[in-house]
C-alpha positions in Angstrom: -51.7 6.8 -60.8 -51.8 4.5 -57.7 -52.0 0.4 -58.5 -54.4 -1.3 -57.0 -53.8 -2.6 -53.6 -53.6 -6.7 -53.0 -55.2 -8.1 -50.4 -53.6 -11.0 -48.5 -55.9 -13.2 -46.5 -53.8 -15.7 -43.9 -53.7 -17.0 -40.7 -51.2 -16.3 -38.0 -50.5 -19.6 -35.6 -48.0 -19.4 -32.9 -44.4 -20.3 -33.5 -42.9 -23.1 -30.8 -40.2 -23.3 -32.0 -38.6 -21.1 -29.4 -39.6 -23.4 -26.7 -41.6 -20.4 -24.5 -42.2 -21.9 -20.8 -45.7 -22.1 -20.1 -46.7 -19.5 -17.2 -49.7 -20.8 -14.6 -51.8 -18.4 -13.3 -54.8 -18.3 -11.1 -56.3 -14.6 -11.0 -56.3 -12.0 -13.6 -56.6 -8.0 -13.3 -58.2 -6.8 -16.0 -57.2 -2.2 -15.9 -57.6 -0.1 -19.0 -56.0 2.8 -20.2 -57.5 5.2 -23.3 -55.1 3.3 -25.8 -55.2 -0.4 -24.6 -56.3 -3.2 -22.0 -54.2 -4.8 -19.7 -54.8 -8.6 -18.2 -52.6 -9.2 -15.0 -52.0 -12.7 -14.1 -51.4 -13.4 -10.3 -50.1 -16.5 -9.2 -52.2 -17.0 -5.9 -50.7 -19.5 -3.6 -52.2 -20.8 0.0 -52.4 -18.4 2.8 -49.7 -18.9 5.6 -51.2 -16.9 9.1 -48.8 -14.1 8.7 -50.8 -13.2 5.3 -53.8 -14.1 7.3 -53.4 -11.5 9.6 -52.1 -9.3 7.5 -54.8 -9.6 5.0 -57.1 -9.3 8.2 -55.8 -5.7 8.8 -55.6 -4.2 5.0 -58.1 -6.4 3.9 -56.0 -7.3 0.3 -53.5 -9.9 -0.5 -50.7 -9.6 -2.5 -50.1 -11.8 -5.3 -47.0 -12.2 -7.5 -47.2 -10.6 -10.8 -46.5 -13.7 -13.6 -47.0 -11.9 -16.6 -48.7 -8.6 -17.4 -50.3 -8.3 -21.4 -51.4 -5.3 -23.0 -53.8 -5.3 -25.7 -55.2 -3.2 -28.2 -58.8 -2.4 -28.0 -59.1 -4.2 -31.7 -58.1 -7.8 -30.2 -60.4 -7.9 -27.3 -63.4 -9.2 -29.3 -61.3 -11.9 -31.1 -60.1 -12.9 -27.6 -63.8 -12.8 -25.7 -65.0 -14.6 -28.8 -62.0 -17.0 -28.6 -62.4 -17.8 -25.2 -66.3 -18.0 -25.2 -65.3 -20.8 -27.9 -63.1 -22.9 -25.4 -65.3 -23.0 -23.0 -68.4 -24.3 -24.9 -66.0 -26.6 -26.1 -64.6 -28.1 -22.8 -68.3 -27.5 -21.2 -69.5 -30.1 -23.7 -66.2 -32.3 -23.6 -67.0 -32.7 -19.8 -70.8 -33.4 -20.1 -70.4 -36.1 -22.6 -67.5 -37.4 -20.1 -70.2 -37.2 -17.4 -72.7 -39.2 -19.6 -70.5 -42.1 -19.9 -69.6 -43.3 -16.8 -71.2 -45.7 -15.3 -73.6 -45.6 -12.4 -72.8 -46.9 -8.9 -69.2 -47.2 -7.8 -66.1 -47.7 -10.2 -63.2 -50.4 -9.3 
């Protein structure tokens, strides 16, 4: 006879305490393979005229790689969802901003 199975509901939060540096990023690669998704996050930095040129003649630039996460097809709704969320939310943050300043010039 099998027992009956419990079900656990909880929340996961992250845990700081391992002090994880903070990566910036400014361009993601989003790739796929048949088991999972993977977000590349480039650090793109200003042009010097060597990558110019360069870029002139292969037309791509190369970016360095700062972190590269793979996800399981199952967590990519959460995450869409998630960040759909927290844009709404800074969206609104900076029209109400908007609505309360003042007119003409501040000083």
């Amino acid at each position: 006879m099998t027992q009956p199975t419990k079900q656990l509901s909880f929340t996961i939060v992250p845990d700081d305490q391992d002090e994880a540096s903070r990566i910036y990023a400014n361009f993601c690669a989003v790739g796929h393979t048949p088991f999972d998704m993977t977000l590349t996050f480039c650090d793109v930095r200003p042009l010097s005229e060597d990558d110019i040129r360069s870029a002139e003649a292969s037309q791509t630039v190369k970016a360095p790689v700062v972190a590269r996460v793979a996800l399981p097809f199952g967590v990519i709704p959460g995450l869409i969802s998630a960040l759909q969320e927290q844009m709404k939310a800074m969206q609104d943050a900076q029209a109400q901003q908007a609505q309360g300043w003042p007119a003409g010039p501040l000083h």
